[in-house]
N, C-alpha and C positions, 0 to 999 in steps of 0.2 A: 504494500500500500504506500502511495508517496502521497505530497503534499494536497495536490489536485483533487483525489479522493477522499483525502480527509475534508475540503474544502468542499466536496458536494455531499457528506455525509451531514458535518453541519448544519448546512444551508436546506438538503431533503429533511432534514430531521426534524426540524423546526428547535431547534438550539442545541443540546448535547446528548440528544436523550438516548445516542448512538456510541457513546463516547468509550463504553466498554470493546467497542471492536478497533478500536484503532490507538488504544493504551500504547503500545509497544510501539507506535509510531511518534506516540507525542512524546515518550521520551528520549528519543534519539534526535527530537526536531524541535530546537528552542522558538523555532517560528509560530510553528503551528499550537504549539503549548502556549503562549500568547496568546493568538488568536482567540483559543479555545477559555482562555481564563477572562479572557474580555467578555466574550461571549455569557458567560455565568460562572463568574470565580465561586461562587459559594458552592458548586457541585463539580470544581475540577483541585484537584490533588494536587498540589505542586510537586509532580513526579520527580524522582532526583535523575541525573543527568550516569552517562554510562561512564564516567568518571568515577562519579562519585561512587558506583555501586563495585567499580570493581577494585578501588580504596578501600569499601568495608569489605567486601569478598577477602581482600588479603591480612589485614587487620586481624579479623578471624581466624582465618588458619594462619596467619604466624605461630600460635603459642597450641596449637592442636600435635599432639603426637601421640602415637600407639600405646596404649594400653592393655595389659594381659587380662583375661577375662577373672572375674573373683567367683572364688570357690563357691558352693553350695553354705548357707548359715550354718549347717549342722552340722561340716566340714571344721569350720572356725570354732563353734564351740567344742567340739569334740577335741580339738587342739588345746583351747584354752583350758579345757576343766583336764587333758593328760597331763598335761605341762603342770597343772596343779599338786595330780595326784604323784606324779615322779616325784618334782622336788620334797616332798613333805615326807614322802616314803624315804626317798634318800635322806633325807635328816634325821630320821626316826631311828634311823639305820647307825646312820655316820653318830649320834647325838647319845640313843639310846630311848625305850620308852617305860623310866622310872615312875613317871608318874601315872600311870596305868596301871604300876601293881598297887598304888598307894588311895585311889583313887575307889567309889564304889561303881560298882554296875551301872546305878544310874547317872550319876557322875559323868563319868565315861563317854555313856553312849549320848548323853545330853549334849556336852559340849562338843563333842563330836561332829554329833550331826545337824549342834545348829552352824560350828562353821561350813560346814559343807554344802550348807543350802546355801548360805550366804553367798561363798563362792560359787555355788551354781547359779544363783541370781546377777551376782555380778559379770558373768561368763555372755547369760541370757542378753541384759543389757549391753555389752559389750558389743557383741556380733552384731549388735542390729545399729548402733550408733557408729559401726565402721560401713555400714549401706543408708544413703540417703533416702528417704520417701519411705525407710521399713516402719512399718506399725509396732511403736512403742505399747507395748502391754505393760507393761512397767515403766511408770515414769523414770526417765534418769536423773534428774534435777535430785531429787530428796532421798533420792535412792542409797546414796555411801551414807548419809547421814542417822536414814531410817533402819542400817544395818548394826550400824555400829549402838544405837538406845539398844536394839535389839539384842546383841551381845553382851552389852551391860547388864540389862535383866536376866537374862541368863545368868552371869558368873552371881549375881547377887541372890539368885534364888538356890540356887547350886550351893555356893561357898558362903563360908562364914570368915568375919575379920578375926585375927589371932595376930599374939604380939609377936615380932618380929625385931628383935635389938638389933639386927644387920640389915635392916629394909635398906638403905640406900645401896647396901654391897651387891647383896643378893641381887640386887634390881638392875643395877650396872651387869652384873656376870648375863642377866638373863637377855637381857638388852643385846650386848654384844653379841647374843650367839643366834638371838632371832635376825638382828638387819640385815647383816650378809645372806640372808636364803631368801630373805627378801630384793635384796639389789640381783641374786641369781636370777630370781626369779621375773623381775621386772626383764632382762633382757629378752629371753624369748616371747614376752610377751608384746614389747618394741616390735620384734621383727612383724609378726601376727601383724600388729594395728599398720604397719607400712603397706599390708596388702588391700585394705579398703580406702573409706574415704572419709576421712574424719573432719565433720563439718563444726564441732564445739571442744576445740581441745581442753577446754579448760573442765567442763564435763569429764569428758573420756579420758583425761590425765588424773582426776580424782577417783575415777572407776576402779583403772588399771592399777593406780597407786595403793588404794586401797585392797583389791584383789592379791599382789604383792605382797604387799603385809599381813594378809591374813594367812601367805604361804608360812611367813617368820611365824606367826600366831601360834597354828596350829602343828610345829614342830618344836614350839615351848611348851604348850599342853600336853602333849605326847611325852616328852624331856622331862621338864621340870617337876620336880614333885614339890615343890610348896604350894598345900591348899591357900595360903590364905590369899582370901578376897581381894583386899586392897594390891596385894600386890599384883595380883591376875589382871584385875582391872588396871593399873598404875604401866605396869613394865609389858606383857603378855600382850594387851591391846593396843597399848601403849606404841608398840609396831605396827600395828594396822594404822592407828593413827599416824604414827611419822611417815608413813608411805602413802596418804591418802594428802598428809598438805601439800607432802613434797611434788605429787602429780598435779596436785593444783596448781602449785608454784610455776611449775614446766609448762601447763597448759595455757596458764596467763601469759607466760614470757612469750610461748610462740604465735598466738592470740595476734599481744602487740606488736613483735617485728615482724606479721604479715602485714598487720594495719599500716606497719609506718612503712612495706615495700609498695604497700599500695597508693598512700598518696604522695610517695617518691619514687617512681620506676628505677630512677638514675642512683638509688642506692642500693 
């Protein structure tokens, strides 16, 4: 179609009312695009010019590159809750598990398996916060927070407080032997989140961090044999929580230096 034609589509039309069959001409033609906005600017587009579309054509795919397809969710948790059950098994191992024989049946199997759900909650959440648009069935927002009350009530209905003359020792020695299985365990964990696409690091840094520490946790439950409370709660959780700020801490940081790459390309 060239100009002539659009110029008796107009004119038979009785104004633009034709305007859909000759688009692709009025953008290639700053005359007839004229024309045509003379004609009734209120019903014509100021189409952008083939410059300009094939500027944003490249624009766009500059920063486009291949990406490997992501596993199946039940792949990723199945990673995240192995990766669990090794490192705590290995500890248990390497550590020992004294406080199992000191401990009652229901004891035992209580705290047991409220950290197991926990880290299986946090597994849950995890996998679906590394996929965009997945359907959160469990909030993540309140989710480390709501685990951790929950591990509280727990040790406080479980255990009772008893004196302790070396509470800051004891607390230290327990301390030191949960972090490191916790920093173990955060790395395979690293790797796991590099294979989705994490849209709230500051979320899924307190997940993962948290998750982490509950490996240290539940390889001082298993280890340790000092019932008392305070201390379970102080030093034993105590790990969960230092690996829960510190992924917040990480998530905030990387948060920021995307924000400040974004409104500086040039840094």
């Amino acid at each position: 179609m060239d100009c002539r034609d659009v110029d008796r589509a107009l004119l038979e039309g009785g104004g633009i009312a034709q305007l859909q069959d000759v688009q692709d001409h009025l953008r290639s033609c700053g005359h007839c695009r004229t024309l045509a906005q003379a004609l009734d600017p209120r019903r014509v587009e100021a189409a952008p010019s083939s410059d300009t579309l094939r500027h944003i054509e490249q624009s766009l795919a500059a920063d486009l590159r291949a990406v490997q397809p992501m596993w199946p969710l039940s792949y990723f948790f199945t990673a995240f809750a192995g990766i669990f059950v090794l490192i705590v098994s290995f500890g248990a191992y390497r550590m020992g598990t004294f406080a199992i024989s000191v401990m009652s049946p229901l004891q035992a199997a209580a705290i047991l398996c409220a950290l197991a759900a926990s880290a299986g909650l946090l597994a849950y959440s995890l996998v679906h916060q590394m996929v965009p648009g997945s359907r959160q069935r469990v909030s993540p927002q309140p989710l480390p927070a709501g685990i951790m009350v929950f591990l509280l009530l727990i040790v406080a209905g479980l255990f009772q407080i008893q004196q302790d003359p070396k509470f800051w020792a004891h607390g230290w020695a327990c301390l030191s032997v949960g972090t490191p299985f916790a920093l173990f365990a955060a790395v395979p964990f690293w790797f796991l989140l590099r294979r989705g696409a994490v849209l709230s690091p500051r979320l899924t840094g307190a997940a993962t961090g948290l998750l982490s520490g509950l490996v240290g946790t539940s390889v001082l439950e298993v280890h340790c044999p000092n019932l008392d409370a305070l201390h379970i709660v102080t030093w034993h959780l105590g790990v969960s929580l230092l690996g829960a700020t510190t992924g917040l801490g990480i998530g905030f940081l990387a948060e920021r230096s995307a924000r400040r790459r974004q409104n500086d390309p040039s840094a």
